[in-house]
GUROMAR-600538 format. One record per residue (C-alpha): x, y, z negated; residue in one letter. Coordinates in steps of 0.05 Angstrom, whole numbers, plus 5000, padded with zeros to 4 digits. Each point is the difference from the previous one (the first is absolute). Example, Ala and Ser with C-alpha at 12.3 -4.5 7.8 and 13.67 -1.06 7.14 Angstrom:
% residues 2
524649104844A/502750695013S/
//
This chain:
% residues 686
835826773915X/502749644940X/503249475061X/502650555030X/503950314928X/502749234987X/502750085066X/503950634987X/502149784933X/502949365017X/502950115066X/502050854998X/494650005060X/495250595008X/494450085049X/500450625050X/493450164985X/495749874943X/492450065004X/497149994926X/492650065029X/494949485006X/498349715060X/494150065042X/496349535053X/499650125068X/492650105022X/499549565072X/491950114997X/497550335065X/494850404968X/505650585007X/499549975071X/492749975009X/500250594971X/504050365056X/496950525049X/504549785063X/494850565050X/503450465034X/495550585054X/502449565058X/498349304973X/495049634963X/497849344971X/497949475047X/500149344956X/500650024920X/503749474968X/494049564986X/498649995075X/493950494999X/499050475059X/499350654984X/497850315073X/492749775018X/497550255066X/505550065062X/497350705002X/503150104930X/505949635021X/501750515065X/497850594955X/505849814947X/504649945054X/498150615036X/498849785068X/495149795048X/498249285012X/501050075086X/507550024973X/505049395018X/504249924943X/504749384985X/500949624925X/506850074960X/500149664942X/506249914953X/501449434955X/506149844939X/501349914944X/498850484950X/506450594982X/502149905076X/496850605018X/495149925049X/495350674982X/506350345015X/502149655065X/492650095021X/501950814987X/505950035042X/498949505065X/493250355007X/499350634965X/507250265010X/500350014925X/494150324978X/497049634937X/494349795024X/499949374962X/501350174925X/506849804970X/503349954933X/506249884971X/496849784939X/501149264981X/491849964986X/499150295067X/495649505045X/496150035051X/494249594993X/495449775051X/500250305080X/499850705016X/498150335071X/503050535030X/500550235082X/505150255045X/496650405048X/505750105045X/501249255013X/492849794989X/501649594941X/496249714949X/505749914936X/498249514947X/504350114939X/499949274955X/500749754932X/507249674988X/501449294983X/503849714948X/496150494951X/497749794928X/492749895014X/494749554969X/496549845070X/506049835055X/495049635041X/496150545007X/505350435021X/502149445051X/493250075024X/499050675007X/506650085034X/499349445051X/493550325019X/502750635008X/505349645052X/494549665030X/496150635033X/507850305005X/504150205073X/506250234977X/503449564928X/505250394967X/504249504949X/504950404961X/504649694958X/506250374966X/504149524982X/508149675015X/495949405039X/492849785020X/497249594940X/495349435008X/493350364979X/501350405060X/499549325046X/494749674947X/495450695013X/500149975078X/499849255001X/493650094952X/497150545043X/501149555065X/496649444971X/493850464977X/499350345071X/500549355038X/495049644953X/494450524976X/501350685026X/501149945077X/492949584999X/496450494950X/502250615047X/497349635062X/493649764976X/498650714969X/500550295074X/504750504980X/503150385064X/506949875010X/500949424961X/504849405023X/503649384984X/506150314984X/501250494936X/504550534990X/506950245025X/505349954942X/505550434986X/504249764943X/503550664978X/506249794956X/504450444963X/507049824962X/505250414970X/505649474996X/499149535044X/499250075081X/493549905032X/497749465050X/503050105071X/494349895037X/494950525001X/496249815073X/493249885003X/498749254997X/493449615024X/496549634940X/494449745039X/502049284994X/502149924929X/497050524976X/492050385013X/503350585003X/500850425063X/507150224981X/505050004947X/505550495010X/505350154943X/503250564975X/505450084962X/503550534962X/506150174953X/499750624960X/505650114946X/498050344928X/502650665019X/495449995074X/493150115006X/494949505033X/500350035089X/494249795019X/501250205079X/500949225018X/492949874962X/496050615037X/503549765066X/497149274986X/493250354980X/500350535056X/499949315047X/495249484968X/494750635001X/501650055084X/499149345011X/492649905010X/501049265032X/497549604949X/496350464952X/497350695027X/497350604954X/492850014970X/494450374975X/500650234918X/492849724995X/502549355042X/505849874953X/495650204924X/495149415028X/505149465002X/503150284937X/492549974965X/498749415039X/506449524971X/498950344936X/492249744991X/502349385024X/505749784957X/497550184942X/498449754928X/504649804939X/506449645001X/502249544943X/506950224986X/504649514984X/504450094936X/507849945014X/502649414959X/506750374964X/503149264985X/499449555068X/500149334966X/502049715064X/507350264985X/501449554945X/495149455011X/501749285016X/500050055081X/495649225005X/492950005020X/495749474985X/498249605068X/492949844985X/497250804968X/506250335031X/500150324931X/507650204972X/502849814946X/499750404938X/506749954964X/506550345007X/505149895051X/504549364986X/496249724943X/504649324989X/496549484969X/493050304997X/494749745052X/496250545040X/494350274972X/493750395030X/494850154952X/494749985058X/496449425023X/502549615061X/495549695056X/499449365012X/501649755067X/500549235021X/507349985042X/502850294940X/497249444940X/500150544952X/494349794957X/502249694938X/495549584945X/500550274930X/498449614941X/494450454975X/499749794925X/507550324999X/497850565040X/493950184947X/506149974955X/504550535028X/503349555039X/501949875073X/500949255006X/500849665078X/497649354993X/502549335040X/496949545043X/502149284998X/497349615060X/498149234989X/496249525049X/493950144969X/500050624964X/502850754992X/502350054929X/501350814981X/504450064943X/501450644967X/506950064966X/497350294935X/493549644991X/501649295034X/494849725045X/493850445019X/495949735055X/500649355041X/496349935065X/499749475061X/505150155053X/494049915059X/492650074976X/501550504950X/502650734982X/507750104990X/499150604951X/494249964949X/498250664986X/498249964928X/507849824983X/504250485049X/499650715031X/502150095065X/504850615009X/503050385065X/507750154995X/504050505039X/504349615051X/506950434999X/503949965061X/507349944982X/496949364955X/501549395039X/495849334991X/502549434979X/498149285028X/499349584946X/498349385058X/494449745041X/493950344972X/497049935062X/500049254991X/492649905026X/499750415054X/507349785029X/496049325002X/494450235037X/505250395048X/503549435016X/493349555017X/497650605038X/506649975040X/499449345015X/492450025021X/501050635047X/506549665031X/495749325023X/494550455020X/503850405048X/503149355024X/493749745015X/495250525012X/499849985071X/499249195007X/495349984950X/495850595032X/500949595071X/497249334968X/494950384969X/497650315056X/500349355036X/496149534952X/494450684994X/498749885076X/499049224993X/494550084945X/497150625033X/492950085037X/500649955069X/497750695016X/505050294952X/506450315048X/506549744984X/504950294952X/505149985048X/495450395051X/498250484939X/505750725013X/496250574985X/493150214949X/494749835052X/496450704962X/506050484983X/504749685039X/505649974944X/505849515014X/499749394952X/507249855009X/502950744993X/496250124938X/499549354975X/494249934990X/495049354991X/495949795062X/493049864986X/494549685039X/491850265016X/494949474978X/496050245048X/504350195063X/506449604987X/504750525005X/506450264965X/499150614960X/503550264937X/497050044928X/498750675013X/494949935057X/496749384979X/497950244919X/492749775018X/496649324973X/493749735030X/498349435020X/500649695068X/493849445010X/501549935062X/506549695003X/498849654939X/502550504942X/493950014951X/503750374939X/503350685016X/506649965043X/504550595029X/497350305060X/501950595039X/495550705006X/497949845071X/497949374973X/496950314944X/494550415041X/499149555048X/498149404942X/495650544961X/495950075060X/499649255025X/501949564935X/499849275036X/503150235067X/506249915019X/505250634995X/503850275059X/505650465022X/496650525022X/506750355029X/504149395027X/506850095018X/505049735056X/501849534937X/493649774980X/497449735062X/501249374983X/496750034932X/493750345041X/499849285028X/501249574944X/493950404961X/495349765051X/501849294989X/495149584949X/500850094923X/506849884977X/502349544945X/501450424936X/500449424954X/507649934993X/501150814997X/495449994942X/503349454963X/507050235008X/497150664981X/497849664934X/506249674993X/505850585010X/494850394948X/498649544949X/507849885005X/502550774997X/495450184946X/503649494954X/506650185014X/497950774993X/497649874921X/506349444989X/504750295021X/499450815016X/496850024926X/505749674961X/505250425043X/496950644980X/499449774927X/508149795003X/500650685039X/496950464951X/503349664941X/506849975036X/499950745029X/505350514974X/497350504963X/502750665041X/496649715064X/494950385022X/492949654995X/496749735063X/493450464990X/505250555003X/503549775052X/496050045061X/505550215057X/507650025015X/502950494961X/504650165053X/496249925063X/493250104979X/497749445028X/494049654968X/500749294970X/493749615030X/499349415052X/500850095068X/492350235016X/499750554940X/506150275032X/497150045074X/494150334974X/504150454956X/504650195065X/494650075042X/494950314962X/503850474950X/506750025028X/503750134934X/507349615012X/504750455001X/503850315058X/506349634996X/496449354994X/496249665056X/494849444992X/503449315020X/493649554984X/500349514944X/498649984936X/503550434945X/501149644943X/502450424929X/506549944964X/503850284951X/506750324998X/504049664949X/503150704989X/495050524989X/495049584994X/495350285056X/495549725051X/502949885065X/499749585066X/502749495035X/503950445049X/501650544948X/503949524959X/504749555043X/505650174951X/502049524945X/504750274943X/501549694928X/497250504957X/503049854926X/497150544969X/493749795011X/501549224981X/500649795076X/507349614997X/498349785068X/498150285065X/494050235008X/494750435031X/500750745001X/497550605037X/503450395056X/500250594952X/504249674950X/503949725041X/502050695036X/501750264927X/504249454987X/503950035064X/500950864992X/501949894930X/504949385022X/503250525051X/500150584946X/504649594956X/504749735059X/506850414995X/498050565057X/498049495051X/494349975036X/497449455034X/493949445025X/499049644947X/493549545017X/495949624947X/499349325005X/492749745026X/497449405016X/
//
């Protein structure tokens, strides 16, 4: 008051009314109208507020509403928000005013809960609901409550009173729609309630205005296809402050929905308390209720989200010159490189120090820019982080934060890239000679009961194609035919044709050698091409003197390139690999086409056995060797990654390898930024 007396001295103002008294809070507790006694002789409580049923037998129920269960009646429920007046619309469309339903015009007037009341005349059951929008310290409940009461429902009354429909009109029936179509429809059904369907309610949005004009279009209009309603019909209204309330359009709209027994026809009081009991016991329980945040952070909050946690950043809009911050702890994930090394004597110290790693021939020096040198390590047969000197550390990865290339980091692996180029181009070049000459000098040192290669299409036991899957050809000790390593896993030896140690034999072969050890094996089910290997196996014992020394030969030689060569590439590999590639024992198929990495007969036994490729992919035979997208760093294959891109956030100057999904984000982003233009753009492959 003394603000309001410096106003009047200074400026010759006075107030037009002056209130010298103190002032008082506004109680918005509830408790007020628990209190209320909202009975009336023609209604009563169905539901309380706390979703208790207070009717127990359906004998009670048809006693309350004083008639017999052999009656038909219909469901009309109304719903709103609460002050729109829905007790009193219930009054007039169906009780030609008679206050059936209690109402107030006292601001702490509220109906809480559902009450029941019946129009004999029209065989209507009238369910009189609590409003929305109220104070209340359980909404979901309420939300619950109503939607069940909706549920078991044949006519829906919506009344809003207001200039135009508001969204938590749409967000109610879109709520309601989901709940039918999801839980209620199937409760109903498996209960074995008569009369229940697929479809709910019909809907009559009544809508009233003073000011402005109703919606023109009042018709009846089918929501079975958007909607699991059987109808939704508006009505609208104007009614100006000196007029009273028509509701003639509404009982007309009412008068029809309860004639139309197409879709929903009339049922038994004891039929209709069931279903009400029924979705009562079975949505039941406690609902934690969310508290309503009254400052949404999200307003003022710096808008970037970290890529790796997808956690947002925690300062203010536009903070210049500040970094972003989340107080949370990021995850680590290998395409992003967002682990860092932190000297951990500086870190004990209250300090967060990155430390640097300076690469020599030899050795891995870490240097920390506040203590100096820290750990020193060899660059190959050793650990690049010593754990007793640094910390390791996830950071958030921001995504309007671009990454700079500070050169070839990649150095190693750019090497090997290159060598594997060259290797894979002079094997394609020459695969097909080389397997021809192979073939050819394997038939000049082979027994002579052993078929020819060339002779060799098909698995002489699953009948697989060699050349379609690609797939090796092997030969029976004991038979001489060509099989695949899948049909010939057994070792025994063949005495009889002069194998004394254990050699690969096929299963017919098998049983017939663990019956008859020194006799000689024979195809027990020729074939039109085996007849003349029938012959040659009756001819005297062959020569397998030079098999068995190449044999010796091609494995003494393979074995030594396998431990010189495949173990110093893996060495070079693991030391060379890029940290956000994902490992090889996490790698273990395409991640694009699913597609298992594996030689050519894991994959035919995958395909044929398991059939897990996916749809879109077909099995082409061959092996499927793993790579790595220079991009994201996943594992991919051959035919998933025919693009090659320079990727210079990443290090990769040059072109190189990257997967079809990169590739497509590059080429939608490239087309985003032309001016309005859309066109092919195609990446460049080799």
């Amino acid at each position: 008051m003394a603000f309001m007396r410096s106003l009047s001295e200074v400026y010759g103002l006075r107030p037009d009314v002056v209130c010298d008294a103190d002032f008082k809070s506004i109680n918005f507790n509830n408790s007020d109208y628990d209190s209320l006694d909202h009975l009336t002789g023609q209604s009563f409580l169905l539901l309380d507020a706390n979703e208790h049923l207070h009717i127990a037998t359906p004998e009670l129920f048809c006693k309350k509403l004083k008639c017999p269960d052999t009656a038909k009646i219909k469901v009309v429920s109304i719903f709103g928000n609460t002050g729109d007046g829905k007790s009193h619309t219930m009054n007039h469309a169906l009780f030609k005013g008679e206050e059936v339903f209690k109402t107030s015009p006292e601001q702490k007037s509220c109906t809480l809960g559902v009450y029941a009341a019946i129009q004999e005349d029209l065989g209507v059951l009238c369910l009189d609901t609590e409003g929305l929008l109220s104070t209340s310290s359980r909404n979901t409940k309420r939300m619950r409550m109503l939607l069940k009461i909706l549920a078991i429902s044949d006519i829906v009354i919506y009344r809003t009173r207001s200039e135009r429909l508001h969204s938590d009109m749409y967000e109610f029936l879109g709520t309601a729609s989901k709940a039918f179509c999801l839980h209620f429809s199937q409760a109903l059904q498996s209960m074995s309630i008569p009369g229940a369907t697929n479809l709910g309610p019909a809907v009559i949005i009544f809508h009233e205005t003073k000011h402005t004009n109703p919606l023109e279009n009042s018709v009846e209009e089918s929501a079975e296809e958007k909607l699991p309603f059987s109808s939704l019909r508006y009505v609208g209204i104007q009614t100006s402050i000196t007029e009273t309330t028509d509701y003639n359009k509404l009982i007309a709209a009412l008068r029809m929905e309860l004639e139309n027994t197409t879709v929903r026809s009339p049922r038994q009081p004891s039929v209709i308390f069931k279903a009400i009991r029924a979705l009562n016991k079975k949505f039941a329980g406690e609902i934690i209720e969310k508290s309503i945040n009254p400052f949404p952070e999200q307003y003022f909050t710096c808008p970037i989200y970290c890529d790796s946690c997808n956690r947002r950043c925690q300062r203010s809009m536009g903070h210049d010159g500040d970094n972003h911050l989340n107080s949370q702890p990021c995850q680590h994930q290998h395409q992003f490189e967002n682990k860092v090394d932190i000297c951990k004597s500086c870190y004990n110290n209250g300090r967060e120090v990155v430390v640097i790693r300076k690469e020599t021939w030899t050795y891995i020096i870490i240097d920390c820019p506040h203590c100096g040198e820290i750990a020193r390590n060899w660059k190959y047969w050793g650990s690049a982080t010593d754990s007793s000197a640094v910390r390791s550390q996830t950071i958030h990865v921001w995504r309007d934060e671009n990454v700079i290339a500070k050169g070839p980091i990649h150095s190693g692996q750019i090497m090997l890239d290159r060598v594997n180029y060259v290797y894979e181009a002079i094997s394609n070049i020459s695969s097909q000679p080389a397997g021809a000459i192979k073939e050819w000098c394997a038939d000049k040192v082979a027994p002579k009961y052993w078929k020819p290669n060339h002779e060799i299409i098909n698995c002489s036991s699953c009948k697989k194609n060699f050349e379609k899957y690609g797939i090796r050809k092997h030969h029976c000790r004991g038979c001489g035919r060509g099989f695949c390593d899948a049909c010939t896993q057994n070792r025994m030896p063949v005495p009889s044709r002069k194998w004394n140690e254990p050699v690969r034999v096929c299963n017919d072969c098998r049983q017939q050698l663990l019956k008859h050890p020194d006799k000689v094996p024979h195809n027990s089910n020729p074939s039109n091409d085996d007849t003349n290997l029938a012959i040659v196996q009756l001819s005297p014992e062959a020569d397998v003197t030079a098999r068995k020394c190449g044999e010796t030969l091609y494995n003494t030689v393979t074995k030594v390139a396998s431990v010189a060569l495949e173990c110093t590439k893996e060495i070079i590999k693991d030391s060379a690999r890029p940290d956000y590639w994902i490992p090889d024992v996490e790698a273990l198929q395409c991640s694009i086409c699913k597609v298992p990495f594996g030689t050519a007969e894991e994959l035919v036994s995958v395909h044929l056995n398991n059939n897990t490729l996916s749809p879109e992919r077909t099995f082409t035979g061959g092996d499927c060797r793993r790579h790595h997208c220079r991009k994201c760093g996943q594992g991919i294959c051959s035919n998933c990654s025919q693009s090659r891109q320079a990727v210079p956030e990443r290090g990769w100057f040059d072109e190189v390898r990257v997967c079809d999904s990169c590739a497509n984000d590059k080429l939608i982003t490239t087309c985003n930024l032309t001016n309005g233009t859309t066109g092919d753009i195609k990446s460049k492959t080799d």
